[in-house]
Structure formats: C-alpha cells, structure tokens
LOTORFI-101540 format. One line per field, with one value per residue (C-alpha): x, y, z. Coordinates in Angstrom, 3 decimals. Each point is the difference from the previous one (the first is absolute). Layout:
N
u (X, ...);
v (Y, ...);
w (Z, ...);
This chain:
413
u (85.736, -3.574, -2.707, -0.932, 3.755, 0.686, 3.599, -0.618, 1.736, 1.765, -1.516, 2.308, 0.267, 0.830, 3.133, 3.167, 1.047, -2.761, 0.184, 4.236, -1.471, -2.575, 2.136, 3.090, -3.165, -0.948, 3.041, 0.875, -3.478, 0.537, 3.675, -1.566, -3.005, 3.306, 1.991, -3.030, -0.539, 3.622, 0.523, -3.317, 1.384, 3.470, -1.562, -2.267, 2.233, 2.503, -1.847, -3.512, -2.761, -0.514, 3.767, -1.203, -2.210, 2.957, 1.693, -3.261, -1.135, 4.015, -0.246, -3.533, 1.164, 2.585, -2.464, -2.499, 2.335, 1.652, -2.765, -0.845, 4.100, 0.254, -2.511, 2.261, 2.736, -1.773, -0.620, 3.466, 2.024, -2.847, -1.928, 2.409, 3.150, -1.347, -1.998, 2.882, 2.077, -1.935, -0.360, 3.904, 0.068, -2.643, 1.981, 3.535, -1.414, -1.891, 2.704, 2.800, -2.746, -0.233, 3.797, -0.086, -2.564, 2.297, 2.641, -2.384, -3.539, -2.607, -0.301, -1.981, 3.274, -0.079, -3.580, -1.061, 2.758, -1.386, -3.270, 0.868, 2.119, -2.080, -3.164, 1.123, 1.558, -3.533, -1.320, 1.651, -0.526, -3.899, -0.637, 2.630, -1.133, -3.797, 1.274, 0.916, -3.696, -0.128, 2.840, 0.411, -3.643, -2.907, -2.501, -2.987, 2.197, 0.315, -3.051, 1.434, 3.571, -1.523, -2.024, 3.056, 1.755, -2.909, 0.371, 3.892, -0.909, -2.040, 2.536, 2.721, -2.081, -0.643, 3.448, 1.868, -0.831, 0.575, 3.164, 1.010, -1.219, 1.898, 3.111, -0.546, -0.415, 2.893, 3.147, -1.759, 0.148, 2.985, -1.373, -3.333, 2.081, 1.600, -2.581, -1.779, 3.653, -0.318, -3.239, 0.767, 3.144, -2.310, -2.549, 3.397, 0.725, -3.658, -0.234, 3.402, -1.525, -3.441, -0.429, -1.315, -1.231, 2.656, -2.293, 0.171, 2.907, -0.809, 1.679, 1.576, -0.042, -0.893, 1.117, -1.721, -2.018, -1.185, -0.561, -2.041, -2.060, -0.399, -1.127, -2.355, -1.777, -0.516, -1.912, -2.063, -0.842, -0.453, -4.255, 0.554, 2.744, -1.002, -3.396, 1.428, 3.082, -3.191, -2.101, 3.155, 0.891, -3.408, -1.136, 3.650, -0.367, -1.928, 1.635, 3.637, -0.264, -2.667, -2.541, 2.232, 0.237, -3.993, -0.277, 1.985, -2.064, -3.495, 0.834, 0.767, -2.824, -2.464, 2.331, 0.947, 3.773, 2.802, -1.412, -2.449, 2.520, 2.133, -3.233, -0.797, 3.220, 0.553, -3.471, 1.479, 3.211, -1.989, -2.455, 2.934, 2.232, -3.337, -0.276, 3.689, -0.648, -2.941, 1.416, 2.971, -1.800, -3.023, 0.576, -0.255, -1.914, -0.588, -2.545, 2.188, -1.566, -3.388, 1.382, 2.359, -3.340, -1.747, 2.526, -0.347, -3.270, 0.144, 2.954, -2.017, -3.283, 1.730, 2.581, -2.814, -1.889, 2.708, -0.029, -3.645, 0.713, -1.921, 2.875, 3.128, -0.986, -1.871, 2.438, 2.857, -2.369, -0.089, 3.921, 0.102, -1.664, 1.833, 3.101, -1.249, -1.775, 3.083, 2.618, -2.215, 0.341, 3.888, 0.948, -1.540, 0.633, 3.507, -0.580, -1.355, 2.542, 2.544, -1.945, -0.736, 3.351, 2.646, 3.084, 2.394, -2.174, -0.780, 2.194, -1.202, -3.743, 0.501, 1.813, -2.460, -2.760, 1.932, 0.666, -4.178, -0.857, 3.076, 0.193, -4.378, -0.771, 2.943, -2.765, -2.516, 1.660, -0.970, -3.288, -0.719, 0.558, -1.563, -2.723, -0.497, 0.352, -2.847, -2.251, 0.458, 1.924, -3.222, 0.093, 3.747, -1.062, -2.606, 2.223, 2.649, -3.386, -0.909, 3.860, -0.498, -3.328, 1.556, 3.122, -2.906, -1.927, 3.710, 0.123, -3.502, 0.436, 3.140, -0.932, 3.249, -0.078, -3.038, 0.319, 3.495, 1.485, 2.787, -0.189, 0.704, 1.975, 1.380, -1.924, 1.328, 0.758);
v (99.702, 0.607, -0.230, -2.990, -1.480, 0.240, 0.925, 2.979, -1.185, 2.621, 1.237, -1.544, 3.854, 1.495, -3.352, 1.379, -3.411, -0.693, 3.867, -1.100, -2.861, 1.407, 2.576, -2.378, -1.998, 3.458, 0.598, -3.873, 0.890, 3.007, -1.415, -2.520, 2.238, 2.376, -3.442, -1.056, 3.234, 0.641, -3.631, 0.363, 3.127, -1.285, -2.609, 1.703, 2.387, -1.934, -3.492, 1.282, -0.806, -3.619, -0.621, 2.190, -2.674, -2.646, 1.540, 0.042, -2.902, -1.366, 2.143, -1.914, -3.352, -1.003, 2.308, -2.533, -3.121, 1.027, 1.424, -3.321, -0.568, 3.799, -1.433, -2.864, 2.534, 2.435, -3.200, -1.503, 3.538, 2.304, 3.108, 2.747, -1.409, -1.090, 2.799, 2.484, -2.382, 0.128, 3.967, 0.487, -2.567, 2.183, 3.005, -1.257, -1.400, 3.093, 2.390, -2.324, 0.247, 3.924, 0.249, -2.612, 2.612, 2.827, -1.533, -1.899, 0.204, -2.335, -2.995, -3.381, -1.246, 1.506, 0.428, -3.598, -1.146, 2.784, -0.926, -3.503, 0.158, 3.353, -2.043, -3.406, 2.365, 1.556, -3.344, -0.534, 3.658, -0.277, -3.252, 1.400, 3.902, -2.011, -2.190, 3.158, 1.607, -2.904, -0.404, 3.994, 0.537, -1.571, -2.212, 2.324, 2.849, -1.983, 1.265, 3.542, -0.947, -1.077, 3.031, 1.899, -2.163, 0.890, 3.366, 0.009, -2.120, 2.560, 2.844, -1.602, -0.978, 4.023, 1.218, -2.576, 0.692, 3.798, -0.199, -2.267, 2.344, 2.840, -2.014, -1.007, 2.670, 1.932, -2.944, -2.358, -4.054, 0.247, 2.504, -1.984, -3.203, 2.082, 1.672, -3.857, -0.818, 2.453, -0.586, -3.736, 1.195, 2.119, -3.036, -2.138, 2.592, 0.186, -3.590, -0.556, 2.346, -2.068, -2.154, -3.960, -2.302, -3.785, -2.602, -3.767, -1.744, -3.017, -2.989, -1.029, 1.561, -2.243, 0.291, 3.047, -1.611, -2.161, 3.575, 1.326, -3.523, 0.084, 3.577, -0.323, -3.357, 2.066, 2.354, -2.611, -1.872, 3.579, 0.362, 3.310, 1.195, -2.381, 1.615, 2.861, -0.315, -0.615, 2.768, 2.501, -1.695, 0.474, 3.695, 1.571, -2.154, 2.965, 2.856, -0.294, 0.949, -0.815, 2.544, 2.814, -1.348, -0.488, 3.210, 1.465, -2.260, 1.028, 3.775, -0.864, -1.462, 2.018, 3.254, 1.722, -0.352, 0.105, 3.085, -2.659, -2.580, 2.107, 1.311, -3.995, -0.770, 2.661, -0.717, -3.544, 0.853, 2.696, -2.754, -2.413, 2.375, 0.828, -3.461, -0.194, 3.474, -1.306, -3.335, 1.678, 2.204, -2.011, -1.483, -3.560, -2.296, -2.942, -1.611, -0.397, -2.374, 1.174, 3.410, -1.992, -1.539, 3.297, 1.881, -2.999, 0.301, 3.813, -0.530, -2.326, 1.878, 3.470, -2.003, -1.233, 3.484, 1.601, -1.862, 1.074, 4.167, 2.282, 3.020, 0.693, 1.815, -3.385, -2.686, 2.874, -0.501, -3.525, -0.320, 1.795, -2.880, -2.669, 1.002, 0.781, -3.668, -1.625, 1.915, -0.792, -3.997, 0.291, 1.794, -2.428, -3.404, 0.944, 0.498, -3.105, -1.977, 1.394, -0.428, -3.706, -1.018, -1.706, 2.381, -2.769, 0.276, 3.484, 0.634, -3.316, 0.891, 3.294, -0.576, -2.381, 2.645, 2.640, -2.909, -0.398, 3.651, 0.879, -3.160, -0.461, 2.984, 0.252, -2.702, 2.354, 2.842, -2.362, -0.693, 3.311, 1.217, -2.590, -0.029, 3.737, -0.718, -2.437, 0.784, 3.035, 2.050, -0.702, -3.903, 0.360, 2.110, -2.897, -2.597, 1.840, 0.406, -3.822, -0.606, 2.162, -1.964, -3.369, 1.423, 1.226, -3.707, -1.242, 2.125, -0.476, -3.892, -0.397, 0.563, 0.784, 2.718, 1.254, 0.045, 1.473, 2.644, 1.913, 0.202, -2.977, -2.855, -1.589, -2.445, -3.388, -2.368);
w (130.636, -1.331, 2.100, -1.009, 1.033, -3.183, -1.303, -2.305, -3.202, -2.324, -3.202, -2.827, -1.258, 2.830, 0.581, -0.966, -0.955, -2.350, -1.736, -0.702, -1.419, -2.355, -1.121, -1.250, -1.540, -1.623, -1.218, -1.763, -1.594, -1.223, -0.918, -2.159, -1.606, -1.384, -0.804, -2.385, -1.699, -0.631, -1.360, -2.101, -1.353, -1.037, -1.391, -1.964, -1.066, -1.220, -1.860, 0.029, 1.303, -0.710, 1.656, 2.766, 0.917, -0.246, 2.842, 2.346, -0.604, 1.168, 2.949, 0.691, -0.296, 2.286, 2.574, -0.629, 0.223, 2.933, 2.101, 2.000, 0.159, 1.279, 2.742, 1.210, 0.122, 2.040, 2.439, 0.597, -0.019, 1.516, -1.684, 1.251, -1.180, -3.449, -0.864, 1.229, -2.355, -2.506, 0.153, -0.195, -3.115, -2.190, 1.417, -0.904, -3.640, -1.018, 0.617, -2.090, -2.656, -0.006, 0.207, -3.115, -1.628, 0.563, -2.243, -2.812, -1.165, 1.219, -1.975, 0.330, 1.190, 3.267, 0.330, -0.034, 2.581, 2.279, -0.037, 0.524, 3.259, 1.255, -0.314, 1.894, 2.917, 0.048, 0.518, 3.357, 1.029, -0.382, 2.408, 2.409, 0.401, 0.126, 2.946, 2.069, 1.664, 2.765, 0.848, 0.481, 1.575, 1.908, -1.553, 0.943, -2.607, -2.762, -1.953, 0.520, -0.968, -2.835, -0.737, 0.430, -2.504, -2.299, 0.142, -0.749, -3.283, -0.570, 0.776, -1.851, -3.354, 0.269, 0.727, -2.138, -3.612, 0.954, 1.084, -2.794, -2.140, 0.911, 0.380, -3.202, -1.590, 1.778, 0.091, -2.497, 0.964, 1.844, 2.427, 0.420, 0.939, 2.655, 1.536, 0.067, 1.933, 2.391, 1.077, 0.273, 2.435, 1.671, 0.864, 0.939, 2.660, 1.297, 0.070, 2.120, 2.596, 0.411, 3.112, -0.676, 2.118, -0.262, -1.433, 1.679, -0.899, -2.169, 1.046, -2.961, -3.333, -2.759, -3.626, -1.711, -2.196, 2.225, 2.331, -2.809, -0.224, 3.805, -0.148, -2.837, 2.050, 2.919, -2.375, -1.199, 3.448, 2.102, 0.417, -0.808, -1.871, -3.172, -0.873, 0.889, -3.156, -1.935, 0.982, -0.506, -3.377, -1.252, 1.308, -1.585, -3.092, -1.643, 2.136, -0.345, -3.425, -2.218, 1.482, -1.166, -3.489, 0.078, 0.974, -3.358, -1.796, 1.364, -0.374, -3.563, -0.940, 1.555, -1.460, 3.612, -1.227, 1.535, 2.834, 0.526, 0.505, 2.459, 2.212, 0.474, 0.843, 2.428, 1.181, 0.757, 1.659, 2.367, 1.323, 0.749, 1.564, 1.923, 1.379, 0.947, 1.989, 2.131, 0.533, 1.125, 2.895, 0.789, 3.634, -0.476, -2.942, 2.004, -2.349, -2.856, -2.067, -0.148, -1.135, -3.029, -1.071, 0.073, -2.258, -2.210, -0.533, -0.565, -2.527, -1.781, -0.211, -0.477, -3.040, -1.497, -0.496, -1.171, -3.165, -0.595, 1.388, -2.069, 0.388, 0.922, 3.422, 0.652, -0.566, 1.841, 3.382, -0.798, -0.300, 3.314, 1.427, -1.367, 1.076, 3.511, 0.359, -1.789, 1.965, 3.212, -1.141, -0.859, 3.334, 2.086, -1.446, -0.555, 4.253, 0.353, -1.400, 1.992, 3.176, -0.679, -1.668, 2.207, 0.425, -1.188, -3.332, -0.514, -2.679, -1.863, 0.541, -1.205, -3.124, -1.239, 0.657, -1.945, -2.440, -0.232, -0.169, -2.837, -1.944, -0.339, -1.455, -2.909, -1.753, -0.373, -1.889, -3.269, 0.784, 0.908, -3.172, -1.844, 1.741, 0.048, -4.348, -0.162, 2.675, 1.409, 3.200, 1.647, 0.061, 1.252, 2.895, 0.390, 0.122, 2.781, 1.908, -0.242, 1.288, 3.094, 0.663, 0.328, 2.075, 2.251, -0.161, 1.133, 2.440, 1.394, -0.457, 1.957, 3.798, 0.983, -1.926, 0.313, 3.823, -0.530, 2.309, 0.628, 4.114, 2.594, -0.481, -3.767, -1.506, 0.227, -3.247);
C-alpha cells in the first residue's frame, strides 16, 4: 500500500502481461507492413502500376465492409480467440500463397483473391486486438497502454518496409509472403500466452445484425462515446493519410524535393512517436479532455502555418509539432473510448472508431490534389487546420468530454 492507502498499481511497461501483448501486436503489424509491400510489389511487377492499384484497393474493401461486422465478432466470441484466429488465418493463407509462388509467377489471378480474403480477416483482427488494453490492465493505464501501442506502430512502420525489403530482394515475393507468415505465427503464439479478464455474460445473444444495430445505438445514445466517434473521425480525417501526400505536394511546389519531403515526414513520425513515449511513462493524465482539446488546438494552429513556412527547416519544426499534438490527441481518445465503452461492446465501439479514422480520410486524397492544383498546398494545409478546429469546438461543446478523465469510476450512458 501507498501511503495514502492506496494500492500501488503496476506500470503497463513494466506488466509482463501487457509487454506479451504488445509484442504479438508488434509483430501482426509488422506482419502486415511486409504483407502490403510484397503484394504491392507483385503486383506491380507483374500488370503494372495501374493493376497494382487493383489489388489494393481489393485488399481495402472488404476491410472497410467488414470492419463494423469484425466488431460484432469480437463481441459474441471474445478478442483473444478471434484475433488469435484471425492471426493463424493470415498465417495459414500467406504461406499457401508463397508455396503457390514457388511453383508459378504472380499473376492478377492470385493476387486479387489474396487481397480479398487477407483484407476481410484483417477486419476482424483490428476491432479484436483493439478490444484487448482493458480487459488486460487497469483503467488508470490505459493512456499508457496506449502510448505503448503508439510506439510499436511506430516501431513496426520502421522495421516493416526493411525487412520486406531485404526479403525481397534476397527470396523475391515468395520469401516476403513468408517472412509476413512467420511473423503472423509469431503474434499467434504471443497472443495464446496473454492473460484476459472474462467479460459479463450477455443473457441472450441476439441475431448479429441485430448485435451490430444494438451496438451501433449504444454508440449513439452513450453522453460520451458519440461526440467522441466524431471528434476521432474528424482530427484523423487529415492524418491518416492525406497529410503525407500534402506534404509531397508542398515540397514540390515550393522546390525542397523529395529530401524535403522525407525531412517532413520524419519530422512527423519523430513528434508522434514522441507523444506515444511520454504518454507511456507519465504517471497518470487524469484530465483527459482538456489535454485532447489542447492538442487540437495546437494541431490546428501548427497545420495551418505549415502551409504558409518560409523554408524547409521551418515547416520540419512545424511537422515536429504536428505529429506530437496529433499523436498526443490519437493516444488518448483512443483511451477514452476504451475506458467509457461497455465491455460487452468494446469490440463494436472500436471497430466503428477504426471504421471513422480509416474510411474519412480515403476522401481527401482527391481533394488534396485538386486543391493543391487550383489554389495552392497552402490552402490545403488551411483547410486540415479548419478540420482540427471544429473537432476541438466538439470537443469543447460536449461536457462530457470536456470534463473527461481517465481515473475513478466509468461514466454512465
């Protein structure tokens, strides 16, 4: 006991539990970062580039269709058993597709089939590996679960196109798609050793879609976890995506090039995995809300400027800062909504988060560009900075919210 008569709690990084559990996350991630370059590359290789995009976009698709369906899965079965399902499936099909490569050449034929049936077992592995952190830790380490999550996205986005370069390079697409298998075995096995915590048993277990309706209703009527679907949807609308292709398109017109382009980017990447690491060892961050606000004000401002930077060593401080304030905002909402959420809905709630943060921002890859043609990179930058105001005006309008905190007792619907 503390001397306040306080239980000391564990740090999340220092819980043996929670480390097996990040590191079979690390691994799926890093699985799926060699899994996309080696299909891109097959692809690419063999129809060009224009067919390359084919066989994305059909690995996309049933990810988004599925994702809320993924959710009700996760519910009814529980996270462990459907993400360590879901982790031997990817395995099992990415290694019959190497052995396939070791006997033919890649072909549109295989390719698109893969990315179909890889991308709807992603689906269900994303809401269930999501549904995990509270039922593996205490409320009060959620915000550094998360933070630690951050920094394996981080680690794996680094590692990933590495490795599948090498293996690339050394065993061609047939060796990429195993070394993705093996990691994905390598998560199964981590995942089979982490500890969860039995959610209530539901009474009776209606239909699914009628699960999924049920699910998506308590979303709507919770006070908090509404407003909070639209705060997340709108503050990764611009930064799941569309910031990076702004950023090619600002160096280019103001003629940094592509150096230029790879110092923002980097810039970016170092102030999110920042956040993550400070989240993950701060204490406590009991005044969650008023911190989500703050970052979305700095995001805004700091978005907004960088359109207008004079040079390159300007607008790389200024990336810096955007990915610290929006990695600040994505680490602790993601916190918040699994503090709030019911257990019995966790894996619903979460899918239709991922669901706001992947399928919002996809829309602005056009305008982006366009806009960027007409106007400018700077009135682009503008715009993502307006975005990141009203998520903030949400925020700030919505008391539960911007009361919220991550100590003491859930909030009630």
């Amino acid at each position: 006991m503390t001397g306040s008569g306080i239980a000391a709690v564990r740090p999340a990084y220092r819980d043996g539990n929670v480390l097996r559990w990040l590191a079979a996350y690390t691994a799926s991630v890093t699985g799926d970062v060699v899994y996309f370059l080696a299909l891109s590359w097959s692809a690419t290789r063999t129809a060009g580039p224009s067919q390359a995009g084919v066989v994305v976009a059909a690995g996309a698709l049933p990810r988004a269709v599925f994702m809320l369906v993924g959710g009700v899965v996760a519910d009814r079965f529980g996270p462990r058993r459907v993400a360590a399902a879901s982790d031997a499936t990817r395995c099992l099909v990415i290694l019959a597709a190497a052995a396939v490569l070791l006997l033919a050449e890649p072909g549109i034929w295989l390719l698109v089939p893969l990315a179909l049936l890889f991308g709807a077992v992603d689906a269900v592995f994303m809401p269930a590996v999501g549904a995990f952190p509270p039922r593996i830790t205490t409320r009060e380490q959620l915000a550094r679960v998360q933070g630690m999550r951050g920094l394996a996205i981080r680690l794996s986005n680094s590692l990933g196109p590495a490795v599948g370069g090498i293996v690339l390079a050394v065993g061609g697409a047939a060796g990429a798609f195993t070394a993705a298998g093996v990691l994905f075995a390598v998560s199964l096995a981590l995942l089979l050793t982490v500890r969860v915590a039995p959610a209530p048993e539901a009474l009776a277990r209606p239909a699914p879609w009628r699960e999924l309706g049920d699910g998506l209703r308590y979303v709507r009527r919770h006070r908090m976890l509404a407003p909070l679907a639209g705060v997340i949807g709108l503050s990764e609308m611009c930064f799941s995506g569309p910031v990076a292709l702004g950023l090619v398109l600002l160096a280019d017109e103001r003629g940094w090039g592509a150096a230029g382009t790879g110092w923002m980017a980097s810039a970016f990447s170092v102030g999110a995995a920042a956040a993550a690491l400070w989240i993950t060892v701060l204490p406590r961050i009991p005044r969650a809300g008023p911190c989500v606000i703050a970052a979305l004000l700095a995001t805004a401002v700091a978005t907004t400027v960088l359109g207008h930077a004079p040079s390159l060593l300007t607008a790389t401080a200024l990336a810096v800062l955007i990915g610290l304030a929006s990695g600040t905002t994505v680490t602790l909402t993601s916190a918040l909504v699994q503090a709030e959420a019911d257990p019995q809905y966790l894996g619903r709630v979460t899918s239709l988060t991922t669901l706001c943060t992947l399928g919002l921002a996809p829309a602005l890859f056009p305008i982006a560009g366009v806009t960027a043609q007409i106007w400018g990179a700077a009135i682009f930058f503008t715009g993502c900075g307006v975005i990141s105001l009203v998520a903030a005006a949400l925020a700030v309008t919505v008391p539960a919210l911007r009361h919220a905190r991550l100590q003491g007792t859930v909030a009630k619907t």
